[in-house]
C-alpha positions in Angstrom: -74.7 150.8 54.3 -75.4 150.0 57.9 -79.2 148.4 59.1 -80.0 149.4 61.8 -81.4 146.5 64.5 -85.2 147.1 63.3 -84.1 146.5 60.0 -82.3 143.3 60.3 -85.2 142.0 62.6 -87.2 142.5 59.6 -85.2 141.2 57.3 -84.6 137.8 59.1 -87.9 137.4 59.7 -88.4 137.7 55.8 -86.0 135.5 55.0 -87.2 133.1 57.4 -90.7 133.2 55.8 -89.1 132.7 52.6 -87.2 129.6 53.6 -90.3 128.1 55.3 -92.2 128.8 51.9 -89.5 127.1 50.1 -89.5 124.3 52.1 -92.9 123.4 51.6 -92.4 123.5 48.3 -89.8 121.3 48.2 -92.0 118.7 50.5 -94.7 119.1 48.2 -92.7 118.3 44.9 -91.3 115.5 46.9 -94.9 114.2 47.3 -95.5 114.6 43.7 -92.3 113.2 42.3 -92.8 109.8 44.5 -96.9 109.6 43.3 -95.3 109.9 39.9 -93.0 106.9 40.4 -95.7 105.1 41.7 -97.8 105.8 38.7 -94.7 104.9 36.4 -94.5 101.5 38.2 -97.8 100.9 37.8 -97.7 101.4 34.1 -95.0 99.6 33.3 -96.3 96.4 35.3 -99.5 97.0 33.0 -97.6 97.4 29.0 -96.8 94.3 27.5 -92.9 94.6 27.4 -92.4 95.6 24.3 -93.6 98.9 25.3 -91.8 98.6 28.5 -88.6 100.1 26.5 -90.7 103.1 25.2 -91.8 104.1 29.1 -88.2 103.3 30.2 -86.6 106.2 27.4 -90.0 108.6 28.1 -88.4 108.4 31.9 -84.9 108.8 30.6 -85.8 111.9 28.4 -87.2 112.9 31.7 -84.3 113.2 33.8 -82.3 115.3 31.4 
């Protein structure tokens, strides 16, 4: 099926939307994922370090 030139204008311009969407969605979980390490930092420095190991495996679990 052929597009005509209309068509694939469109269609570009959609997929660019999409990708700029995307993007900023990536961005913004990258902003969230490096407040969250932040947090994680902070509350490890603040547990005694016994419970150091259970923050450690609740980040573990995380990444799987």
């Amino acid at each position: 099926m052929r597009m005509s030139r209309k068509d694939l204008t469109g269609r570009v311009e959609d997929l660019e939307a999409q990708v700029a969407a995307l993007t900023a969605r990536v961005e913004e979980a990258a902003v969230l994922n490096q407040r969250f390490a932040e947090l994680l930092d902070v509350v490890t420095e603040l547990l005694p370090a016994a419970d150091t190991e259970k923050v450690e495996r609740y980040v573990d679990e995380l990444g799987s």
